[in-house]
N, C-alpha and C positions, 0 to 999 in steps of 0.2 A: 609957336604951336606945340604946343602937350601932344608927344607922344604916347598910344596906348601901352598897357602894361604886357608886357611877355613875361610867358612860362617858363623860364628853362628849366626842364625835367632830368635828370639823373640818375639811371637807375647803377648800382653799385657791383659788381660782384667782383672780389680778389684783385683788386685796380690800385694797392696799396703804394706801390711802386709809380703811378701816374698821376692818382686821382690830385694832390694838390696841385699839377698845371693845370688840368682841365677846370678846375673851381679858380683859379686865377686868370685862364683864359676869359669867364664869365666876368671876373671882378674890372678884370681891366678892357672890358670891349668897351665902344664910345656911343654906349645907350646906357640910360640911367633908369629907368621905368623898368627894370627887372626884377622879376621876382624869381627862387633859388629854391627845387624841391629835390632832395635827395634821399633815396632809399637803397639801402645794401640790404640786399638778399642774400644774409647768412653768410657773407663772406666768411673764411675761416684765418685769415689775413687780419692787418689794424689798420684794412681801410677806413671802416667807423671811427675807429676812435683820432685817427689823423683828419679826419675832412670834419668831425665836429669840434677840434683843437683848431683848425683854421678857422674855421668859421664865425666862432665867439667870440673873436676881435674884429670882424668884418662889418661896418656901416657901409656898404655900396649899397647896398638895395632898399627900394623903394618900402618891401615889404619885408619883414624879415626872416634871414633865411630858415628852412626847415629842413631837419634831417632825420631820419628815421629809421632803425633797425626792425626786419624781420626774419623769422624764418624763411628758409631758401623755398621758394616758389615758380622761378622760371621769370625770365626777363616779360612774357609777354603779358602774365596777369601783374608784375610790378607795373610796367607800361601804364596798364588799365587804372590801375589805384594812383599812380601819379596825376594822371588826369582827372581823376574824380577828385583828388585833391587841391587841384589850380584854380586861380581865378584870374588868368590872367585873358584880354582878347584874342592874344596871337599863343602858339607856343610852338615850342621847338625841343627835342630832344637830341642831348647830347651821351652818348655814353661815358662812363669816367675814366677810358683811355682815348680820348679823343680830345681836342681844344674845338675853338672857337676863334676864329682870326677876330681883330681888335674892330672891324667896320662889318662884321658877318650878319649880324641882329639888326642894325639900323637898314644896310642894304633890304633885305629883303620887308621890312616892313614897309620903309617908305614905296617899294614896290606895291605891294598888295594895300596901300592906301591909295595908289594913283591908280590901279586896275580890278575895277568889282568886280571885272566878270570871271575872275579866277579865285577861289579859296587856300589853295595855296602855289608857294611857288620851290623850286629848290636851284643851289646854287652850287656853284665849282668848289671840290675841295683838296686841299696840296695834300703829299701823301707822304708820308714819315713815317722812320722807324725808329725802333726803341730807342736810342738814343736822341729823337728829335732830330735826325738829320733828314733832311728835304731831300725826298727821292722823285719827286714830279709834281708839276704843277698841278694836273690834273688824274687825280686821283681815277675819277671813270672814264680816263683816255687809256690811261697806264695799264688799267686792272681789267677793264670792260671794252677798250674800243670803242668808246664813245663817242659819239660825232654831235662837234659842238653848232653846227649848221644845221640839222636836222633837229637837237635839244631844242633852239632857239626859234626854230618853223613852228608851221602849223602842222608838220609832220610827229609833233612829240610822242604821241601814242602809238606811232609806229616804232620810232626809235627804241622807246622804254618795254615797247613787248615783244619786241622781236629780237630786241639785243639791250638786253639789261643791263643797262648802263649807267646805275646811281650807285653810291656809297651812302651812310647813315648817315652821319653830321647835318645831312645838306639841308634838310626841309624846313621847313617853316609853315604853319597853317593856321587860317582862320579857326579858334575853337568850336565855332557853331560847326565846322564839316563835321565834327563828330558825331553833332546830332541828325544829321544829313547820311551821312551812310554808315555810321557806328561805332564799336571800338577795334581791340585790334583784336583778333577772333585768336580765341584763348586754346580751339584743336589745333593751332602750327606752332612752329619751333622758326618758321621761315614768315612771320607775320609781317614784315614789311611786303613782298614781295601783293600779298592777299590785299591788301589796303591800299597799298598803288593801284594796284588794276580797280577798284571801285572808285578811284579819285577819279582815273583814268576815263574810266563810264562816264561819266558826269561831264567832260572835260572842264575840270576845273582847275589845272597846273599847266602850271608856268615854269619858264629857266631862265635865270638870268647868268651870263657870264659874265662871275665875281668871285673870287675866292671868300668864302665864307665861314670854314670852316678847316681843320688838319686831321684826318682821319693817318691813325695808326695804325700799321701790321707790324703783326710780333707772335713769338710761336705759339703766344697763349691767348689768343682771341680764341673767344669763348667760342664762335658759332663753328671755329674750324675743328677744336679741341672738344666739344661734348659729346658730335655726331659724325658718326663716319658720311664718307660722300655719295655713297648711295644713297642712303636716309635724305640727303638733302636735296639731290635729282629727283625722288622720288616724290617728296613732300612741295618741291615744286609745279613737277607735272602735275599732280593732283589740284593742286590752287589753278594751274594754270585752265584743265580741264571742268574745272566748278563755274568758271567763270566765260567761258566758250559761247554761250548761248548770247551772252548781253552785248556781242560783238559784228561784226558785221565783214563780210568780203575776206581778206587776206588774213586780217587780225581772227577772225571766226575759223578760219581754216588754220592755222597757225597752231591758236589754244587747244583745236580737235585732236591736231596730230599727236598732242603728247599725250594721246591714249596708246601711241606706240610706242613711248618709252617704258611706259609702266610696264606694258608686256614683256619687253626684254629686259626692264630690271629684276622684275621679277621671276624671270628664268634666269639659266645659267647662260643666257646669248648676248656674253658682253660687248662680245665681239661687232654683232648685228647692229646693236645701239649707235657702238662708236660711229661704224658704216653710215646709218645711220641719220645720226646726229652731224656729218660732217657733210653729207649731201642735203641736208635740211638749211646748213651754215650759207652752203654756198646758194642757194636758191635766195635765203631771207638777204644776203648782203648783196646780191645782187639788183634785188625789189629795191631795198635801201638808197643802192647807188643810184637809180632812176630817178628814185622820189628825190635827193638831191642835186643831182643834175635841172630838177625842173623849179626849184625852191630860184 
């Protein structure tokens, strides 16, 4: 059986130091139906000019690869143009300090080919640092507290909103969801987070536990080093609050409350936040614990 064709997306910035394992991670997974689209946004680095020197000798893919230079625009409208660039059924986006374990693309397709009733699914990723040395198996256990019993329930949409519990590598998606609830909305900086939670609506995602991916930290990850972390509390409550209404019971009550964050981020009451946020913790991990005890 002919495997359908996947995406894998790449968008590029200052990755000059990574990006040939992650375009090798791609070369050497054990799917062949791949197609390779990369775009650096203005790196100031030879990321470009290293990943389209790799590339030029590379016959792995089905399709051939594309790489692209623009001016710097922000990962979330490259996102968008990558996508409007693919043609592949599935796609999956990798950033180019990140890899791809050698079984990460087949797992999750042959998944979403035995299960219609999910458009996409995401998967476990090990967690590395600059050197490629293995710091954990499970990237949103390590980093997020992720509870892979509740991922794997019918509880996901509790899990994923109440304790955000994924890293990037992981996803994999039918391309039609896009045209089902859209791209990746080009006012956040934090646009994974906005795009989950309408998958989420839908209940259309799955987890499978599989490592799929090696997600990297290192001092210069972009989302930690361009925005201070108010900016990204902030920009989260907001996503979390736009989305509030299309929810229901705890999840509804949840998304509302972070109209209190914003109030005390946006005063000087850091203090109150923390407060807070730390008795909001223990209320949602307790919900959690129940919903898992009954799984």
């Amino acid at each position: 059986m002919k495997l359908p064709l996947v995406s894998v997306l790449m968008p590029c910035y200052n990755h000059e130091q990574y990006i040939v394992k992650a375009i090798k991670s791609v070369i050497n997974c054990n799917y062949e139906n791949i197609e390779l689209i990369i775009i650096d946004d203005g790196s100031s680095d030879k990321s470009f000019e290293i990943a389209k020197g790799l590339l030029e000798n590379t016959k792995k893919f089905f399709l051939p690869p594309q790489i692209l230079k623009q001016d710097n625009v922000g990962v979330v409208r490259t996102l968008n143009r990558l996508i409007g660039l693919s043609h592949g059924e599935y796609i999956t986006l990798l950033a180019s300090d990140d890899m791809l374990t050698p079984n990460g693309i087949k797992d999750r397709v042959l998944y979403l080919e035995h299960n219609c009733d999910c458009d996409a699914v995401v998967g476990r990723a090990l967690l590395i640092n600059e050197k490629d040395k293995l710091i954990s198996l499970d990237a949103g256990k390590r980093l997020y507290w992720a509870d892979t019993i509740l991922l794997k329930s019918k509880y996901i949409k509790d899990e994923l909103i109440l304790r955000w519990s994924i890293v990037g590598p992981c996803l994999l998606v039918r391309k039609e969801i896009y045209e089902k609830i859209g791209l990746y909305n080009e006012n956040y900086f934090i646009e994974d987070r906005d795009f989950y939670l309408r998958i989420l609506y839908i209940n259309k995602l799955h987890y499978i536990d599989r490592p799929v991916a090696k997600y990297r930290i290192h001092q210069f990850n972009e989302s930690r080093n361009k925005t201070t972390s108010r900016d990204v509390k902030m920009q989260c409550a907001m996503i979390d609050v736009r989305h509030s209404e299309k929810f229901r019971g705890v999840l509804k009550l949840f998304l509302k409350s972070r109209l209190i964050d914003l109030l005390f981020l946006r005063t000087k009451f850091i203090f109150f936040y923390w407060f807070y946020k730390i008795a909001r913790y223990s209320v949602t991990s307790l919900y959690l614990l129940i919903l898992k005890i009954s799984v």
